[in-house]
N, C-alpha and C positions, 0 to 999 in steps of 0.2 A: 432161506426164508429168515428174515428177521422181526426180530419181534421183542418187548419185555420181557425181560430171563428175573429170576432167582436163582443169585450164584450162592452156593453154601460152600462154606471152608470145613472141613472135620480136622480138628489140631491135635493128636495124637500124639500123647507121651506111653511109653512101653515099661513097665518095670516091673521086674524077673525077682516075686517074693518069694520063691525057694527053690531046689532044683525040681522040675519037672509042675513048674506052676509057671505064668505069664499073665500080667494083668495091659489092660490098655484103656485108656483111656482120652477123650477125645469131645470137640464141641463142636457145632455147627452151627456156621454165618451164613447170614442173611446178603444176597449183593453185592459180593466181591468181597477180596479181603479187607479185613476190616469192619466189614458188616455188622448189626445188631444180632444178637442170638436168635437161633429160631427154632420154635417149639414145635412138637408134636411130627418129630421126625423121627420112622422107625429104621432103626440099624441093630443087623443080624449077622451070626459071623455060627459056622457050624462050630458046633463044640464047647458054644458058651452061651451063657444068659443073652432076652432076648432086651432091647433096652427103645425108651422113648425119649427123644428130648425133653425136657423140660421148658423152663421158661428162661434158665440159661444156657439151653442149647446145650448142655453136656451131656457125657453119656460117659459110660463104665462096664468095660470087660474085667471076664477072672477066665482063664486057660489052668482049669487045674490038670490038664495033660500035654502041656503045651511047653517047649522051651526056647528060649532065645536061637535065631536061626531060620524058624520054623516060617514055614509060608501059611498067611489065613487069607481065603477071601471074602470080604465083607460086602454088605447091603444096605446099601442105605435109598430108604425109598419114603416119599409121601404120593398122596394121590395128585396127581394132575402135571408132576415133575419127570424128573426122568438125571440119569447120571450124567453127565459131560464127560468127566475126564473117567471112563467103566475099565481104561486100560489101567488105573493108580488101585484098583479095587483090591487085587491080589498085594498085602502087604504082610514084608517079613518082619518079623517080630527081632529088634537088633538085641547084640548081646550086652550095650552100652548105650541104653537108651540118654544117660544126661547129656544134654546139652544137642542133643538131635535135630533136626528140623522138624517137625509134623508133616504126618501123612496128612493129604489134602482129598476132596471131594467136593467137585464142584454138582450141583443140582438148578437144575432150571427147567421151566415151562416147555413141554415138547415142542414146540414150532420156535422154541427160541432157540435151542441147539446149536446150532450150526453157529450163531452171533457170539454165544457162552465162549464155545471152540475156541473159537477163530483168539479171542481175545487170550484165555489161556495159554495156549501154544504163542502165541504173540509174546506174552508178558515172558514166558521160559524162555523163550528164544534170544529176549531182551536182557534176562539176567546172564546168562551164557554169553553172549557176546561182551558183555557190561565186563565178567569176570577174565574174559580173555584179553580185553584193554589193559587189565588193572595186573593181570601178571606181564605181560609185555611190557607196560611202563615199571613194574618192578625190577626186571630182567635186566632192565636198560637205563639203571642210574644215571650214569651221563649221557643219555640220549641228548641231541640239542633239540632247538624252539623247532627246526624243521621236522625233526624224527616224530617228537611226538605228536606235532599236527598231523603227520601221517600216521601214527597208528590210531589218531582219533577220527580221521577220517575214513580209516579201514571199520573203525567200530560201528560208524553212520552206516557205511555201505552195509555192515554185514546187516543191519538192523532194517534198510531198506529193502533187500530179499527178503526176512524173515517175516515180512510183513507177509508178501508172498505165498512162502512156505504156511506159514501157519491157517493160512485159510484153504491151503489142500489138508492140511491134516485134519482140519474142521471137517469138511467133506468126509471124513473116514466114516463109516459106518460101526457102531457101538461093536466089537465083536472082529471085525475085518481085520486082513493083513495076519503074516504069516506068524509063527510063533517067536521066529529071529525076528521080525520086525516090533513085535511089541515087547519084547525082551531088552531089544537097545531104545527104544522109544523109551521104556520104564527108565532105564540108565539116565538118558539123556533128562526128565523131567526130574530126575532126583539130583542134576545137575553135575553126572559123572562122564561129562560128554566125551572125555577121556576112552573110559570102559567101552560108550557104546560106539567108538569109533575100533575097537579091539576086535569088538563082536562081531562089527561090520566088516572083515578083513575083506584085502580087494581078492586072496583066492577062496575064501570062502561062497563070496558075491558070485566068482566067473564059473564055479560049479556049479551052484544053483541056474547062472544062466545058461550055462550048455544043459544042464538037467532039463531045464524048463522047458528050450529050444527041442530039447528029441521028443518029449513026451507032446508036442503040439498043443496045449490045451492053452483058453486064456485065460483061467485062472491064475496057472502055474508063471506064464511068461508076466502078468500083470504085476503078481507077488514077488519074484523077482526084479523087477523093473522099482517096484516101490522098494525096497529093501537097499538098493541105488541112488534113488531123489534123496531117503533120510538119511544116507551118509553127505552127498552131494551138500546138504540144510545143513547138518554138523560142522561138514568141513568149512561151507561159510562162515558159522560161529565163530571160527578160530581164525581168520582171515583168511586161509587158505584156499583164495578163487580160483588159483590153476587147478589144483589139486578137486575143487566143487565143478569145476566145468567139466574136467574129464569123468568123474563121477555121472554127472547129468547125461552126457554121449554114450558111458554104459548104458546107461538106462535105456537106451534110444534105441541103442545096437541092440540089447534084449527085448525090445518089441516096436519095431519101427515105425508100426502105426498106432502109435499107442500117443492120442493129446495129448492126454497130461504130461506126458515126460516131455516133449520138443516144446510143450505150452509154456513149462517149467524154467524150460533154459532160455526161451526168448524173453521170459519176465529176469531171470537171470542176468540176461546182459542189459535190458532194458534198464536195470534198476543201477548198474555198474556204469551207465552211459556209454554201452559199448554197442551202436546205433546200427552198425552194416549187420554186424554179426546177429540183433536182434530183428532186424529188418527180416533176415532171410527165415530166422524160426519161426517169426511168423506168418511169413508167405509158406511155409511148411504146411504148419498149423492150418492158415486157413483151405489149404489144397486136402488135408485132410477129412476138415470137418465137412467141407460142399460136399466132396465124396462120401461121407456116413450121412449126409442130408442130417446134419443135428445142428438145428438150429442158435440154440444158445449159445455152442461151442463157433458158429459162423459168427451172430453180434456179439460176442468178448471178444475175439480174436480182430472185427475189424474196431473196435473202440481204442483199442491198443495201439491196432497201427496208425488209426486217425491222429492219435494223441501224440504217438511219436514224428507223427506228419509234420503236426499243427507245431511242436518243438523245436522242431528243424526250419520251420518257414518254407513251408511246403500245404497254401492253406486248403486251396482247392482239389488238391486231395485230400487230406484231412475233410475236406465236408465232403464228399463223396462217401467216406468209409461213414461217417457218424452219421449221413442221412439215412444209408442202406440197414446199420448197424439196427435206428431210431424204428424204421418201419419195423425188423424183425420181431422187439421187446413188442413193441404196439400188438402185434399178434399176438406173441407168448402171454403178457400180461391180458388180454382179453379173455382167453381159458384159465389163467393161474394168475390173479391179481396179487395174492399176496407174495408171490413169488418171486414175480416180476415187474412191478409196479415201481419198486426202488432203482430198479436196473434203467428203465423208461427214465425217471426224473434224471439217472446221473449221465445219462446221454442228450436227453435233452437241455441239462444245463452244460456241458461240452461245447455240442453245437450253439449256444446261444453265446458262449464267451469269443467261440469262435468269431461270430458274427460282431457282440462288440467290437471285437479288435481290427475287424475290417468295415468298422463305421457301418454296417446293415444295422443302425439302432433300433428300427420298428420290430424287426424276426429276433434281436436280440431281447428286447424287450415282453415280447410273445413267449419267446420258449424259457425264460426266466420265470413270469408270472408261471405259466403251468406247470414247473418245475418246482415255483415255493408251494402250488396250492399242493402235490402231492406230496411234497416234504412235511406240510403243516402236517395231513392229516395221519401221516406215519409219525412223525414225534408226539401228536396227541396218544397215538396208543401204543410208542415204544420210545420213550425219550433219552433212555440209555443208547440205545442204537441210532437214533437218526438226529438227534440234536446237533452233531457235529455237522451233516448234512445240508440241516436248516439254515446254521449259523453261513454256511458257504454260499448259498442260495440267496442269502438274504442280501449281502456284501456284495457279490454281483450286482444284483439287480440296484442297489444303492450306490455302485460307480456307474452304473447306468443313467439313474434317476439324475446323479451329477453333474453329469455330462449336457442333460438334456434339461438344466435348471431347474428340475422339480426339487424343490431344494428340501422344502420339509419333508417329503416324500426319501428321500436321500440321507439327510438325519437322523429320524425313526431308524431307518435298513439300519446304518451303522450301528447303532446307536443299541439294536437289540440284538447283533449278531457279536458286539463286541463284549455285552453281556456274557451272553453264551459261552463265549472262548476263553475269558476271563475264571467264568466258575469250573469250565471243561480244565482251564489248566492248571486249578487248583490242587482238582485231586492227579491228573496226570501231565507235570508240564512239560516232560519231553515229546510228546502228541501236538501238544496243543498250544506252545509259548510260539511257535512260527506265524500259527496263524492268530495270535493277538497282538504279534511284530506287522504282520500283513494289515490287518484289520486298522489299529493305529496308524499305518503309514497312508491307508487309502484316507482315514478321514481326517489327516492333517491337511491332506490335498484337498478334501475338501473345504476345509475350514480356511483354508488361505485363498480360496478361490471366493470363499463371502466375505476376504479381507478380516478376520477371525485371526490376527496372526500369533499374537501370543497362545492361544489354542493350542493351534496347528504347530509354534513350536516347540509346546510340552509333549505333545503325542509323535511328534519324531522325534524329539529326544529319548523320552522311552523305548518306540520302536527301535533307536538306532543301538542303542545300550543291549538289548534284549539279543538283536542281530550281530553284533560284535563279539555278546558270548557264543552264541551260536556258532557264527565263524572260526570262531579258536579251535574248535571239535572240529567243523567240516567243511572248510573254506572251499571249497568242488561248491556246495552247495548254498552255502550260506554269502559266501564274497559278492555274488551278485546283488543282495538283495543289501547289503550293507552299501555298496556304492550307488541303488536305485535311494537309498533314504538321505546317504550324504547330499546326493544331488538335489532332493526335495528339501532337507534344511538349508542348504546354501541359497537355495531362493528363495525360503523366506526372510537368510540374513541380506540377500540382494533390497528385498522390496522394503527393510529396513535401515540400506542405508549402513549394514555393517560388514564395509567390502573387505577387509580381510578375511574376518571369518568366513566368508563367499567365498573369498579364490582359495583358502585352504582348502574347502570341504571339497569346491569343484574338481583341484585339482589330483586330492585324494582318489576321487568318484574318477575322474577321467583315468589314471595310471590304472585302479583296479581294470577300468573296464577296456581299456587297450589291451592289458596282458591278456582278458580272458576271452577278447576278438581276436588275437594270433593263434588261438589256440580251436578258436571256434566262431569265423566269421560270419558264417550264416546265422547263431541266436545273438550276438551281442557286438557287430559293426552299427545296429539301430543307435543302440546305447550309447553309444562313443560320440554318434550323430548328435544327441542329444546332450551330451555335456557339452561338447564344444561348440554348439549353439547355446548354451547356458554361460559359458565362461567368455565367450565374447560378445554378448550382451555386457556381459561387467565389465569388461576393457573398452569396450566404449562410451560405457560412462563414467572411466575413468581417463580419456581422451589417449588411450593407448591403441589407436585407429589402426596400423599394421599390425598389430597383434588382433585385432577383433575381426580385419579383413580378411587374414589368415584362417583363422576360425571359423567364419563364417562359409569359407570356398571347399575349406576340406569339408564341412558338415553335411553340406550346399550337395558334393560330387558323393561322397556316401547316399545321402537320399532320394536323387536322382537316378543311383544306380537299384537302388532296390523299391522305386516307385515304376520301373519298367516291370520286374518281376511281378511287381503285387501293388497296384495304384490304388485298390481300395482301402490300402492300410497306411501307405508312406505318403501319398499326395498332401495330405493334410499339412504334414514334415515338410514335405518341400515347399508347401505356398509359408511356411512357417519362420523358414532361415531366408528364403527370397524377401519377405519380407523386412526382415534385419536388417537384411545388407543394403537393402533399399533405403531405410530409413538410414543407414551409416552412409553411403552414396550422399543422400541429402546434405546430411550434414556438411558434407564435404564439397558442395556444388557442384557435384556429376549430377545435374540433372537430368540429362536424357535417360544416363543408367540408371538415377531413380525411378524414372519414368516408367521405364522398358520393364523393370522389378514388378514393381506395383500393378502395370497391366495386368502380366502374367499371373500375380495373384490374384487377383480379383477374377478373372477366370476362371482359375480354377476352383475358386471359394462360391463364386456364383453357382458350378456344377453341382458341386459339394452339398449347398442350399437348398437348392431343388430337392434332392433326394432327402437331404436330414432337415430342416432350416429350423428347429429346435437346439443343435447342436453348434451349425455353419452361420444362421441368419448376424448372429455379432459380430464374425469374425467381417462377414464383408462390410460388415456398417465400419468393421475398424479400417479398411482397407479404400474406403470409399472417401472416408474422413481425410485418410492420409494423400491422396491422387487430389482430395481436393484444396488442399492444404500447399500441396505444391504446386497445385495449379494458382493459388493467390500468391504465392513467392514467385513468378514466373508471370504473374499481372495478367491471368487469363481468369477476369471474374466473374464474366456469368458460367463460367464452366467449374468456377469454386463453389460458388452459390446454389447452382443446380447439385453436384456432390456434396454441398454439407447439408442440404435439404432433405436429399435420398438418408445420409448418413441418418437424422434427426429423426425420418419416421420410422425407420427399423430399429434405433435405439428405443423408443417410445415405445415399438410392439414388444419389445424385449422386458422393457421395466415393467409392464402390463403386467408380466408372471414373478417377475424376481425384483422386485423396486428397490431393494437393498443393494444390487448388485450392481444397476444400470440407472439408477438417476443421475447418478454423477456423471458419466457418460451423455445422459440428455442435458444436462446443466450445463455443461463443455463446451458442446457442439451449438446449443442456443448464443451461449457469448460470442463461437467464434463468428456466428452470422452476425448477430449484432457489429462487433469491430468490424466482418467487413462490409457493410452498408453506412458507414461511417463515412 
């Protein structure tokens, strides 16, 4: 459940004013660290005075039987709160408290819990790996450019499990797990992840698992099995995946039908894009949960594989697992809205991204709307938790809006979701600068699309600079998204006229995204499709016709191959470079093969029409313009005159909604009738 928390910090300094005396002292924030102080919070510790915040949150122990060493456990309570991190409670009083870090104490709203967690354990996990980076690049003074983008993109990876990780220890239950487990969990939170990998020894672990294994019980084999995951989480920390994978497999092997641990290791390799191996955990997983009949653990298990579906271009599976996943929440959230109501939006906006990307604009459109209204009304009453949410929800439906020329409609989305991301990655920008690189790059696209160009190429500039550092740390992750923005400013330096800068950018965009289609043609041969229908558009008009012919056939023979697989996504592509090369054909007087081009796209943009013609209705008017265009070069003119007629009234229904977009267009095709009745 999530909800608004009150996070409180308690920052504890320790100093030891004679022997067998110990003082402590400590303050309490408000909403994470950093927060304002916050009053009227009572903390209790046996053995010494009882103390209340004040109005700067401080508070003051005296231990006049107490000495450095010594373990205290403390209390910190107000009414209507509850502890987050209740395992930091027991604190040893050091024997050199200067220069210490403070003991922490987080407090929030009981139904906020689990959100507090999650981020806590998050943020440790993040400094842990952060510090495993920073000695590894110490370690290795002459490491070269390549080593250390690898150990920076080992730090991505560990940090993209831990995301994971931290929201099963969220799940933990205040109290839960065994004495070694919160012994090395204290370790690990005080940032000696060292120690608690010492505590965790692997024959330590394989005792307790054959222990657990004779005694039968599922407490024992559960406590065991977790005592496994949080070395498994550690040893990620430290990049050590082999070393975390075989940890996860104990776990597995100490209680084999135990979710969370196989749930574990398929988010494990999912997040390492290690796809077969995650595929099978969670065909595991999901054999598991039908068999406990436990619902929730059925729709996580298939949103995951959907997701990994819909990554791999695999779509119609992917909407099979998110439509079955969509009904189960639909249920769950009927009994437990506050529970499940978030789970509902983040499936329903899946399946609706889904669906944009295979042109279902109306379902995509549908399940966007009911995903922002449930978004709204969870960031109304929790904005720390679901803001991020909003902002994603918005952005969609705003390349939606885009597409389908609602243009102010389209604006607004951007426009307040980039807000959002902006302020979110103020205070945290390794969360949240991806998605204001993302945010920026869709509404350049749009902004070049209302011919907006100098806009659109401030806003990928930015994004592309943002994405570049990004890349330096974790080119796995970030190279794509650096070559999707090169390709969007190169054409808006095309539509400007400034063609080197074009063939640079293009040809940058093209090298990236060839390496990273040898390596994985099924997400990124699209890609490739797509520059080199970019890059030979601009060699044709710069009359380098075998190079844009070239261009045009291999883009042409990729598109065609993966519009058999999936025509509601690539068709579009292919009426797109058919088109090109038609128009380059012309130029060249192969008219028939103009011809034969231009049929074939209007075909299928007519099909196209039918079902979207908000999205398709221009593209045939562009298509209709062009057949008829060469129908007057070829002297067949009432058959020009009839196509620039068709052309003129669908441009005209067009300018109806976007006038800014398509008068020019109806201006065009008005003169070319005129010249030919001439």
């Amino acid at each position: 459940m999530h909800a608004r928390a009150f996070i409180i910090l308690a920052m504890v300094v320790v100093v030891s004013k004679v022997r067998g005396e110990a003082a402590l002292h400590g303050v309490v924030l408000a909403n994470e660290l950093g927060g304002p102080p916050m009053e009227n919070v009572a903390v209790s510790v046996f053995g010494a005075n009882s103390n209340t915040t004040g109005a700067d949150g401080e508070f003051t122990f005296i231990f006049p039987n107490r000495n450095p060493g010594d373990t205290v456990r403390l209390t910190v309570s107000k009414k209507g709160y509850v502890v987050v991190n209740d395992i930091q409670l027991d604190v040893t009083l050091p024997s050199h408290p200067e220069g210490r870090p403070p003991a922490t104490f987080l407090l929030c709203k009981e139904d906020d819990r689990e959100e507090m967690a999650r981020r806590f354990y998050r943020l440790k996990s993040h400094e842990a790996a952060n510090e495993t980076l920073r000695t590894k690049i110490e370690e290795a003074p002459n490491a070269s450019a390549a080593q250390l983008a690898k150990f920076r993109q080992e730090g991505d990876q560990a940090k993209a499990v831990a995301e994971t990780g931290a929201e099963e220890f969220a799940k933990q239950k205040p109290g839960g797990g065994s004495e070694l487990y919160r012994t090395a969990m204290r370790l690990f939170l005080d940032g000696k992840v060292d120690q608690a990998l010492i505590t965790l020894s692997d024959d330590k672990l394989r005792e307790l698992s054959k222990a657990a294994k004779e005694k039968k019980t599922e407490k024992a084999t559960e406590e065991a099995a977790q005592n496994w995951l949080l070395k498994a989480h550690l040893l990620t920390l430290q990049f050590r995946f082999d070393d975390a994978e075989k940890a996860y497999q104990e776990a597995i092997d100490t209680t084999p039908d135990n979710f969370e641990a196989v749930f574990a290791l398929a988010n494990f390799n999912a997040d390492l894009n290690h796809y077969d191996k995650a595929r099978s955990a969670y065909a595991h997983c999901l054999q598991l949960a039908r068999s406990k009949g436990s619902s929730e653990h059925i729709a996580g298990t298939l949103n995951n594989l959907a997701s990994l579906d819909r990554d791999q271009n695999r779509p119609e599976v992917a909407r099979r697992a998110f439509e079955e996943a969509l009904k189960i929440y639909r249920e769950l959230a009927k009994a437990d809205p506050d529970s499940y109501l978030s789970e509902v939006a983040m499936t329903l906006n899946n399946l609706a991204s889904l669906d944009g990307g295979q042109n279902r604009m109306e379902a995509a459109r549908k399940g966007f709307e009911e995903a922002l209204k449930i978004r709204r009304d969870l960031a109304k009453a929790n904005p720390d938790t679901y803001l991020p949410d909003l902002a994603q929800t918005l952005s969609n439906l705003a390349l939606l809006d885009g597409k389908q020329n609602r243009v102010e409609a389209a604006r607004k989305g951007y426009e307040e979701a980039l807000k959002i991301r902006r302020d979110l990655a103020k205070a945290n920008p390794d969360t949240y600068l991806p998605d204001v690189a993302m945010t920026l790059n869709n509404l350049a696209v749009f902004e070049q699309d209302q011919n907006r160009m100098e806009a659109a190429r401030k806003e990928d500039g930015e994004a592309l600079k943002i994405r570049r550092d990004l890349a330096k740390r974790n080119p796995d992750t970030y190279l794509p998204q650096v070559a999707l923005t090169l390709n969007n400013l190169a054409n808006i330096d095309l539509n400007q006229n400034r063609m080197e800068a074009a063939r640079k950018e293009y040809e940058e965009a093209l090298k990236i995204r060839r390496d990273l289609a040898q390596k994985n043609p099924d997400t990124y041969l699209a890609d490739v499709a797509q520059t080199l229908n970019n890059l030979a558009i601009l060699e044709g008009n710069q009359n380098q016709i075998e190079a844009a012919r070239k261009g045009y056939e291999e883009a042409l023979k990729i598109r065609r191959e993966l519009a058999k697989a999936n025509p509601d996504t690539y068709l579009p592509d292919v009426a797109e470079t058919l088109s090109n090369l038609a128009i380059l054909e012309g130029k060249e007087n192969q008219m028939e093969a103009a011809r034969k081009g231009y049929e074939e796209v209007l075909k299928i943009r007519r099909e196209l029409a039918k079902a979207n013609p908000d999205t398709y209705l221009a593209d045939v008017a562009q298509t209709v313009n062009n057949l008829a265009l060469l129908d007057r070069d070829q002297n067949r003119t009432e058959a020009a005159r009839k196509g620039l007629e068709e052309a003129l009234g669908i441009y005209e229904q067009c300018a109806e909604r976007n006038p800014e977009r398509f008068q020019s267009d109806v201006a065009r095709v008005r003169r070319e009738l005129q010249t030919l009745s001439r």
